[in-house]
C-alpha positions in Angstrom: 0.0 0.0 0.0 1.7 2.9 -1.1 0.9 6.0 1.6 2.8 9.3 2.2 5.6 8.3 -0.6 6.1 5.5 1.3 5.3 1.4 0.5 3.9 0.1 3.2 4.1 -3.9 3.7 3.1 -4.7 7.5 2.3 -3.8 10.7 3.0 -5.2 13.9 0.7 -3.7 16.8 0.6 0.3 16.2 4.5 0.3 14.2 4.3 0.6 10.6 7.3 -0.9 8.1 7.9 0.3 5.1 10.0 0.0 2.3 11.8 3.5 1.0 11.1 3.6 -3.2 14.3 5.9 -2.9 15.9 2.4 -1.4 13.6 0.1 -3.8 16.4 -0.4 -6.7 18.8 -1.8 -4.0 17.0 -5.1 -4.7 15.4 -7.7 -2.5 14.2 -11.0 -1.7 11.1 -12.7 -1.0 11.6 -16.5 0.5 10.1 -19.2 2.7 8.2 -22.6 2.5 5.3 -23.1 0.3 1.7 -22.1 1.8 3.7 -19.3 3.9 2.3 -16.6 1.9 5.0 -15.3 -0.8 2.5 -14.6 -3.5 0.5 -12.1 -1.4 3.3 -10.6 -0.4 4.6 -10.1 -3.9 1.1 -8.9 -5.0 1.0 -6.2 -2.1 4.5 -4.8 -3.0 4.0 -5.3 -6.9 0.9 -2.8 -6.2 2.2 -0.5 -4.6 5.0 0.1 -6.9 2.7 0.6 -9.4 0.9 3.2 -7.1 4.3 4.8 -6.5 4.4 4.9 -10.8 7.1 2.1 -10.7 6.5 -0.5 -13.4 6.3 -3.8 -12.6 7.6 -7.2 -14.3 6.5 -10.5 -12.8 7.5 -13.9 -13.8 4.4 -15.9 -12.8 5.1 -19.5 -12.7 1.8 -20.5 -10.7 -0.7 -18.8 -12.8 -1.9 -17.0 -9.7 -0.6 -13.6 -10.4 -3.3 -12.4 -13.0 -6.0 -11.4 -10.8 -3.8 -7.9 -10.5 -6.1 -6.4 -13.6 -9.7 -7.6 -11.4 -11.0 -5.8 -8.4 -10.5 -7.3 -5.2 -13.6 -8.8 -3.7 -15.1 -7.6 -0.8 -15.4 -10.2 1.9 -16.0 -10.8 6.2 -12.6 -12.3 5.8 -11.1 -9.0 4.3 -13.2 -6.4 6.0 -12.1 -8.1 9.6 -8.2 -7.9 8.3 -8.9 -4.3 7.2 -10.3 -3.9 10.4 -7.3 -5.3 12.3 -4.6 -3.3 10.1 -6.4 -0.6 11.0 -6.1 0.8 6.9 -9.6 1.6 6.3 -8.8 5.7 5.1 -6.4 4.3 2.7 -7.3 1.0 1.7 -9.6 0.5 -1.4 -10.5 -2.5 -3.5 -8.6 -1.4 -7.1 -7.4 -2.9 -10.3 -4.2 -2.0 -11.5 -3.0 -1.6 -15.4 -2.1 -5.3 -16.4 -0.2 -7.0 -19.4 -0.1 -10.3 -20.1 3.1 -12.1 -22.0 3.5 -15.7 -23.0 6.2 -16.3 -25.0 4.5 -19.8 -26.2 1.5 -17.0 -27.1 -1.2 -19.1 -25.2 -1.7 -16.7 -22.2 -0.5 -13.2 -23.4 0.8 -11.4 -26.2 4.3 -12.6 -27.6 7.9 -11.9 -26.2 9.9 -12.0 -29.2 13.6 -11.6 -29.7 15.9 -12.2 -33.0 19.0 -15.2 -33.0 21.3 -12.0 -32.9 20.1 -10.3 -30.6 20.0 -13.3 -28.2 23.6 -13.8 -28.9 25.7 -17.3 -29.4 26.2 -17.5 -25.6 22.7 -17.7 -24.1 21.8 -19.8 -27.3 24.5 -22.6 -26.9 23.6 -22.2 -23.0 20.2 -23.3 -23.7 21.1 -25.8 -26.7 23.5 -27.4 -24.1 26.1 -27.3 -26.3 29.9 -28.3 -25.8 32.6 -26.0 -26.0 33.7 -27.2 -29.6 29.9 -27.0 -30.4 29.9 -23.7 -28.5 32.8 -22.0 -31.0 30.8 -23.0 -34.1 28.1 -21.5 -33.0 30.2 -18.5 -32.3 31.2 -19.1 -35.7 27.9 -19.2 -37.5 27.7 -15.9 -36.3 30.6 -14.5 -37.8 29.5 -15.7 -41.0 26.0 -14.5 -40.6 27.7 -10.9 -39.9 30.2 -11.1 -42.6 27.7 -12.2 -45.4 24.7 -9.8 -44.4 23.1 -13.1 -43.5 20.4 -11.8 -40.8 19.4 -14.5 -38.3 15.9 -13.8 -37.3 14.4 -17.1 -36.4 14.7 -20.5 -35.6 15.0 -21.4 -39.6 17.6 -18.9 -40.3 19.6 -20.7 -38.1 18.7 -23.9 -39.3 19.5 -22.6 -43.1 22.6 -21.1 -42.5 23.9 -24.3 -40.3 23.1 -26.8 -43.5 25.0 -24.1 -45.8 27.8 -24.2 -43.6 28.0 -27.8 -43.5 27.6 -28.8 -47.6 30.1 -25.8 -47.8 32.6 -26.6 -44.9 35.7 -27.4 -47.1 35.4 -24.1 -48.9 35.1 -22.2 -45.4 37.7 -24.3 -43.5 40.5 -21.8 -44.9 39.0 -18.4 -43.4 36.7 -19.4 -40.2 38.9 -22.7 -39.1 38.2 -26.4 -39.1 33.7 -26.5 -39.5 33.0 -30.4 -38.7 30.2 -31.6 -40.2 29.1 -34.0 -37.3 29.4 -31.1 -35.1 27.1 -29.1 -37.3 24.5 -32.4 -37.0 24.3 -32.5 -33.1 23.5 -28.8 -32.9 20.6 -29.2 -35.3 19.5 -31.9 -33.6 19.3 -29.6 -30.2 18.0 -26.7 -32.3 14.9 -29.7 -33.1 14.5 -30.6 -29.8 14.7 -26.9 -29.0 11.0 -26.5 -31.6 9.5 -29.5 -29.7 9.3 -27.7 -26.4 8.0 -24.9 -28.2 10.5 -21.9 -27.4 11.4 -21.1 -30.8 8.5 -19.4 -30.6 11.0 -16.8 -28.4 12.6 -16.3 -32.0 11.0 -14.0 -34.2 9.8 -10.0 -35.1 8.6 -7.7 -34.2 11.2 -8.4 -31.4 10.4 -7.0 -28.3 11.0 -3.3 -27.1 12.3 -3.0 -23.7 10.9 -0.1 -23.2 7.5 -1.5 -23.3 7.7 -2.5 -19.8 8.4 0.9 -18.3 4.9 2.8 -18.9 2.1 4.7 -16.8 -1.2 4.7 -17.6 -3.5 7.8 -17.2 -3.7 7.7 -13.7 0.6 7.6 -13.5 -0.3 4.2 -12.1 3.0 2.1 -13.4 2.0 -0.9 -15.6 2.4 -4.2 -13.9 3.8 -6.8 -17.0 3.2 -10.4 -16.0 4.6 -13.4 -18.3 3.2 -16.5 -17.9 5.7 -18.9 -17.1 3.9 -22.1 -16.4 5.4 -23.7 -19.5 8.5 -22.6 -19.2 9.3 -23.9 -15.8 9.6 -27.5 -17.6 12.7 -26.2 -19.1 14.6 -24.4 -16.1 17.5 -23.4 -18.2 15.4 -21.8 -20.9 13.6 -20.2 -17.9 16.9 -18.9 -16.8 18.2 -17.8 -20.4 15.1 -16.1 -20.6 15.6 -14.0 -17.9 18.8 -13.4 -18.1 18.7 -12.2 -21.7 15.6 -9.2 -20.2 18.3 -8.5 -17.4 20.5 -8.4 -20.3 18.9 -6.3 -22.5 17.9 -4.1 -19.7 21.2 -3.0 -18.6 22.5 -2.7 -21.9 20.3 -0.5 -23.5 19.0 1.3 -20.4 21.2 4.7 -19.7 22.5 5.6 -16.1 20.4 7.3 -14.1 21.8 7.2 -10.6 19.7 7.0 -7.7 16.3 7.9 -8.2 13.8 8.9 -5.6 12.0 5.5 -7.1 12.9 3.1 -9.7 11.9 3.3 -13.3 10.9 -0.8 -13.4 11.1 -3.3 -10.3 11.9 -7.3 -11.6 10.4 -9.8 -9.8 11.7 -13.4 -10.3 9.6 -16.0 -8.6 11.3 -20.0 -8.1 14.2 -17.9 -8.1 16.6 -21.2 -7.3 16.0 -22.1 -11.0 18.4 -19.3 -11.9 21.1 -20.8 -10.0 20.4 -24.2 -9.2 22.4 -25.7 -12.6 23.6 -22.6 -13.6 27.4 -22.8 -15.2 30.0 -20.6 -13.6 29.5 -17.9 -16.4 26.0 -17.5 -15.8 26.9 -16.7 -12.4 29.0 -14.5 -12.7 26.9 -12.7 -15.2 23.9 -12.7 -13.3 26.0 -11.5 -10.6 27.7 -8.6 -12.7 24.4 -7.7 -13.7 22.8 -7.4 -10.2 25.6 -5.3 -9.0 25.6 -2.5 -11.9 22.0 -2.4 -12.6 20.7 -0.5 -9.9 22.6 2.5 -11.7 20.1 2.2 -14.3 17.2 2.8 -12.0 16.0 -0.7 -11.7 15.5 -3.1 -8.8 15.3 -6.6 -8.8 13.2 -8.8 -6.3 13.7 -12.6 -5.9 11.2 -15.1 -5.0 12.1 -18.1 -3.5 11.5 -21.3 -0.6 14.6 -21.1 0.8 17.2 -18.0 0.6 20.3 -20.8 0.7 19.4 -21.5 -3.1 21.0 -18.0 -4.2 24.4 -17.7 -4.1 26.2 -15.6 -1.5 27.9 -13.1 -3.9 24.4 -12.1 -4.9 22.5 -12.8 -1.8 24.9 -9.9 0.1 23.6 -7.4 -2.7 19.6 -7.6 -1.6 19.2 -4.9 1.0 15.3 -5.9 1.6 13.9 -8.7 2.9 11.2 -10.5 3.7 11.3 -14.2 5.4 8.3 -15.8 5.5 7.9 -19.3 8.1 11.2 -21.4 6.9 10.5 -25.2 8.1 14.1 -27.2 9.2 13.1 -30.7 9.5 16.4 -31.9 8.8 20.0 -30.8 10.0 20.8 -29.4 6.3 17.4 -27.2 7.3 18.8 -26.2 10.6 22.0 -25.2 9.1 20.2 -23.3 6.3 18.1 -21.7 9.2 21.3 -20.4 10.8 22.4 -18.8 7.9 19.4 -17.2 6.8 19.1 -15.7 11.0 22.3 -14.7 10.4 21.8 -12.1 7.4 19.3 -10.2 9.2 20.4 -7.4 11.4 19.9 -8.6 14.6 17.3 -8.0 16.9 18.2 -8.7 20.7 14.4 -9.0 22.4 14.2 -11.0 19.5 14.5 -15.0 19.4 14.4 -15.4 15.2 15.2 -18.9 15.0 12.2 -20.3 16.7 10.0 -17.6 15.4 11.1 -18.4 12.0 10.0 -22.0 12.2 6.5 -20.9 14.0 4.9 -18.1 11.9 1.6 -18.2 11.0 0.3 -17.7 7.2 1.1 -14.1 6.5 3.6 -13.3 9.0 7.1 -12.4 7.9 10.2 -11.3 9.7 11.5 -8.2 7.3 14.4 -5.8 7.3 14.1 -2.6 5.4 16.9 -0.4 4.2 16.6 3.0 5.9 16.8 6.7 4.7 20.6 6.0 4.8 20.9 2.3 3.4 21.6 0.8 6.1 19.4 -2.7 7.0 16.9 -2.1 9.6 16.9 -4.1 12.9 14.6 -7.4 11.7 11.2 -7.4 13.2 8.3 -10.0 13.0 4.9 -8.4 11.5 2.0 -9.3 9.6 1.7 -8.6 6.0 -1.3 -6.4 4.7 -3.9 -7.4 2.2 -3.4 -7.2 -1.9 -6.3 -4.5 -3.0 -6.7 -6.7 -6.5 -8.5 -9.7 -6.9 -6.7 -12.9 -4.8 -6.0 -15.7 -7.2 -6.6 -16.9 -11.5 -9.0 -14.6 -13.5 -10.9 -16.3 -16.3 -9.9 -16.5 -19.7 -12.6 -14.1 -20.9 -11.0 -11.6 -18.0 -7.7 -12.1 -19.2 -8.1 -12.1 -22.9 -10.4 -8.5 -22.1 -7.6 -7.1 -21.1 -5.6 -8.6 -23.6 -7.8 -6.9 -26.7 -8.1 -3.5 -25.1 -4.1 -3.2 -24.7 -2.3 -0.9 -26.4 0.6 -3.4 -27.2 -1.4 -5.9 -28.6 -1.8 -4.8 -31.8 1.7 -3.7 -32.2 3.0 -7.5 -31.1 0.5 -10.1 -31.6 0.9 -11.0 -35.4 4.7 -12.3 -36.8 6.4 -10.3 -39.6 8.9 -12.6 -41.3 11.0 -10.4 -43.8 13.8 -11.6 -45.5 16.7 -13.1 -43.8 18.9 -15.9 -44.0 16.5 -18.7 -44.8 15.0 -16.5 -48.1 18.4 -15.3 -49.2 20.0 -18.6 -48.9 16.4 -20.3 -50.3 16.7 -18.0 -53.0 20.4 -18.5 -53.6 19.7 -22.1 -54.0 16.5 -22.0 -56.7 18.6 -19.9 -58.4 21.6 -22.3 -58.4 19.3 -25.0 -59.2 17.5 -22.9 -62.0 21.1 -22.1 -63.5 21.3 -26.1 -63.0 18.3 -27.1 -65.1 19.3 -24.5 -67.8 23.0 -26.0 -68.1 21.5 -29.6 -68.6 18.7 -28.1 -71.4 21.5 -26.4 -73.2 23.6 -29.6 -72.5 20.2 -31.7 -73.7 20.1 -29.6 -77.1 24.0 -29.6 -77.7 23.7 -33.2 -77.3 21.0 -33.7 -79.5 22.4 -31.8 -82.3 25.6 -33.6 -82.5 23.8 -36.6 -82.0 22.0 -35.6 -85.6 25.3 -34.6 -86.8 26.6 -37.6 -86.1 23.5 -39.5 -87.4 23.7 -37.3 -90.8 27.4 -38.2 -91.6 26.3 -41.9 -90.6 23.5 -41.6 -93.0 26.0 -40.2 -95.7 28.5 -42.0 -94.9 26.1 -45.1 -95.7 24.5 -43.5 -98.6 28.4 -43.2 -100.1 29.1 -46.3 -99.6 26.1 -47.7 -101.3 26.7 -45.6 -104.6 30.6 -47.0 -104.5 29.3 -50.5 -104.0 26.9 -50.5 -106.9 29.1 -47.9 -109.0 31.9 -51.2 -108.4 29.8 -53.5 -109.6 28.7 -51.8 -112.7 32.4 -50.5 -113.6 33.3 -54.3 -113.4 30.0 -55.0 -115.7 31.0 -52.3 -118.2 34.7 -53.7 -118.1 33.6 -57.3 -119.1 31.3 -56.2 -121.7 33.9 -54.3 -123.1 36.5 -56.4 -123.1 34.2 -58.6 -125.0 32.9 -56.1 -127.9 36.3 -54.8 -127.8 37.4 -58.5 -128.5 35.0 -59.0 -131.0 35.8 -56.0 -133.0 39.4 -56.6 -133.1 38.9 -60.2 -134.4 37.2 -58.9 -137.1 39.3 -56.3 -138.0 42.1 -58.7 -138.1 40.1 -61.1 -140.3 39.3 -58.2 -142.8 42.9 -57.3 -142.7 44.0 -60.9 -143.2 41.9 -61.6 -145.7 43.1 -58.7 -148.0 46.6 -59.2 -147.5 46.6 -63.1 -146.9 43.3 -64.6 -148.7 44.9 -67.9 -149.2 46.1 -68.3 -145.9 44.0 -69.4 -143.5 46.3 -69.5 -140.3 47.8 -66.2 -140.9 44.3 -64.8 -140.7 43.2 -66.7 -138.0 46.1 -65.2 -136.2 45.7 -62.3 -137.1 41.9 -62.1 -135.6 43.2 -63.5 -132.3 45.9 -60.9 -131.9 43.3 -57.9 -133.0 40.9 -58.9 -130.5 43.5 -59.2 -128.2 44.7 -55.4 -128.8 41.6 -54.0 -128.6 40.7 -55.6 -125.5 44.7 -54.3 -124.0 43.0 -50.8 -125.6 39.6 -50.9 -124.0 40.9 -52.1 -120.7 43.2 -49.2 -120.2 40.7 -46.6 -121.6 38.1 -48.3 -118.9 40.4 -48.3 -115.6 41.1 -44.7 -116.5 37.3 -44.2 -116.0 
């Protein structure tokens, strides 16, 4: 409940606690065991930031969140703790200015981000890569950068992965050794990736940070909550996810300073699945990130059963808190219990480790940071009522909100323009265009020498026919020839013989055997002249 400038969380007897907003970007924590009352709590504070004009992004895992955009109801049960708080003048059943995200796009409008913009680290991080897998990756982005190749989506990367791996002997000399098995395993992640349905994360219109820092009308500060239900099946795609906003946030946010209240509060709820498998980069970036962004006018709130699960570096850096009933059954519990009683500023009249393990639904030992940032002396009080509705909404309440959002119609439909998948798509029809016109021009070239070939057959056939018979009627001609010609010059050499040796008939017969035999020697020659 945000009074005076001031948040107020709980009250024990007549003393009031507060948290400062001027102290709200110095980042807090939210823990204890289930049932103890974490989720009212984080409704009360995430309203009153929005009161304050502080925007508001909640990771709701439970589904229990939405009922921030429906008026509370009016019960007995609420009227007697109004009663009891004694916050009748300032209380008021309210709804506060709501958007709903699901990056699956079930539950809210669409969270979108590009391959690039996500970067090759968080991207082998949630593809589980290896480190050899890891520098391809790193790789593939090189070439996407040097080419002009943009990677948008999920197929982009997939595109540019099979181009790189059918052309990995002509790359090996500029980007280094590109194995092609390598290249296999990570599209097999990348498919196992689409099967739990985060590639929907991948896509335009990416998302504009500065969506989550508004005020409506009434300078109320937005409260942005993304569904997370799904996404808890995949911690480490939870945890990507959020550290990519945190990410993006501190990137592209400019320094500020300290602020009499922060621009945007972060609330991360099952906190312990940022850490719990986290790699020693992660950690360290997450802690980096923690440290520096409260610079940029943002503070960050994290939700979680037992404060143990956040690691120590980061823990040390979250000057509110809130401990809700902590339950050590075991002596890891006890040991856990110790720790977390010793991060409080003690409290002398004040035996925390057995009130810890005996508070009542609602009750939570806190520590503010006062006017000078220093933690106050840990107290036990009772947390106030949310003034929104306690629990789901419907989905016609949730999808009302939905329609009449400003955002919606600036992120619910995808724009695919071109990017690697259509330029590379392209480049290949028109390779395989170029193809089919090389093998008609091939075809046709082929089939002309084929005639050409079949012509000088034919010719050669045709030639060789005409010699044949022209053989055979030389040899005719030559016989018949030979024969008139033999004729002829028997009778010449019987007229001749008979004029010059009547009375002899053996000179004349000589003489008609040696004329035919002359004119057949005459004919012969003149004939193989021909």
């Amino acid at each position: 409940m945000y009074i005076n400038n001031k948040i107020l969380m709980g009250k024990k007897d007549n003393k009031e606690f507060y948290i400062l907003p001027k102290m709200a970007n110095r980042h807090g924590i939210i823990a204890g065991s289930t049932g103890s009352g974490k989720t009212i709590t984080l409704k009360v504070m995430a309203e009153s930031f929005s009161n304050c004009g502080t925007s508001v992004f909640l990771a709701d895992v439970k589904g229990d969140l939405s009922g921030m955009c429906v008026l509370g109801i009016d019960t007995e049960d609420m009227q007697n703790r109004i009663k009891k708080f004694d916050i009748a003048e300032h209380f008021k059943f309210q709804k506060f200015p709501t958007e709903f995200f699901d990056i699956m796009k079930k539950k809210g409008m669409p969270i979108r981000t590009t391959i690039t913009e996500f970067g090759p680290v968080l991207l082998s991080y949630i593809l589980d890569l290896n480190d050899v897998q890891t520098d391809i990756i790193n790789v593939i982005f090189k070439i996407s950068d040097d080419s002009g190749l943009l990677l948008i989506d999920i197929k982009d990367l997939k595109a540019l992965l099979n181009f790189v791996g059918e052309h990995s002997n002509d790359l090996n000399d500029v980007y280094g050794n590109i194995s092609k098995a390598s290249i296999n395993s990570i599209l097999r992640a990348i498919i196992s990736l689409e099967q739990a349905g985060i590639d929907n994360l991948f896509g335009e219109p990416a998302f504009d940070i500065n969506d989550f820092i508004r005020t409506n009308q009434n300078g109320q500060g937005y409260i942005n909550i993304l569904n997370s239900e799904s996404l808890m099946l995949n911690p480490k795609i939870y945890e990507a996810f959020m550290l990519w906003l945190l990410s993006t946030l501190y990137e592209e946010m400019p320094e500020v300073g300290d602020l009499d209240k922060p621009k945007v509060v972060f609330f991360f709820d099952e906190a312990h699945l940022l850490f719990k498998n986290s790699s020693k980069q992660m950690l360290k970036k997450i802690e980096q990130i923690t440290k520096l962004i409260r610079s940029k006018g943002i503070g960050l709130y994290f939700i979680t059963q037992d404060p143990t699960d956040i690691p120590n570096t980061i823990l040390q850096q979250l000057g509110n808190k809130i401990q809700h009933v902590y339950r050590a059954y075991t002596a890891k519990d006890k040991t856990n219990l110790k720790a977390i009683v010793d991060s409080f500023r003690e409290n002398k009249d004040l035996d925390l480790i057995n009130e810890l393990q005996n508070l009542g639904t609602g009750e939570a030992a806190v520590s503010f940071l006062d006017e000078t940032g220093s933690p106050a002396v840990v107290d036990i009080v009772k947390i106030l009522p949310p003034e929104s509705k306690i629990g789901i909404i419907t989905d016609e309440e949730r999808n009302l909100s939905m329609n009449t959002s400003s955002l919606y119609a600036k992120y619910r439909n995808d724009c695919d323009r071109e990017s690697a998948y259509e330029m590379l798509s392209d480049n290949i029809k028109k390779m395989e265009k170029e193809r089919l016109l090389n093998i008609n021009e091939e075809s046709v070239l082929n089939k002309k020498v084929e005639e050409k070939i079949k012509l000088e057959k034919e010719k050669n056939l045709i030639n060789e026919r005409v010699n044949n018979n022209k053989s055979v009627l030389q040899k005719q001609f030559n016989s018949t020839t030979r024969s008139i010609a033999g004729s002829v010059g028997r009778e010449v050499g019987n007229v001749l013989m008979d004029t010059f040796f009547k009375n002899n008939k053996t000179l004349r017969r000589v003489a008609g055997n040696s004329g035919a035999a002359i004119f057949r020697g005459i004919m012969g020659t003149l004939t193989n002249k021909r």
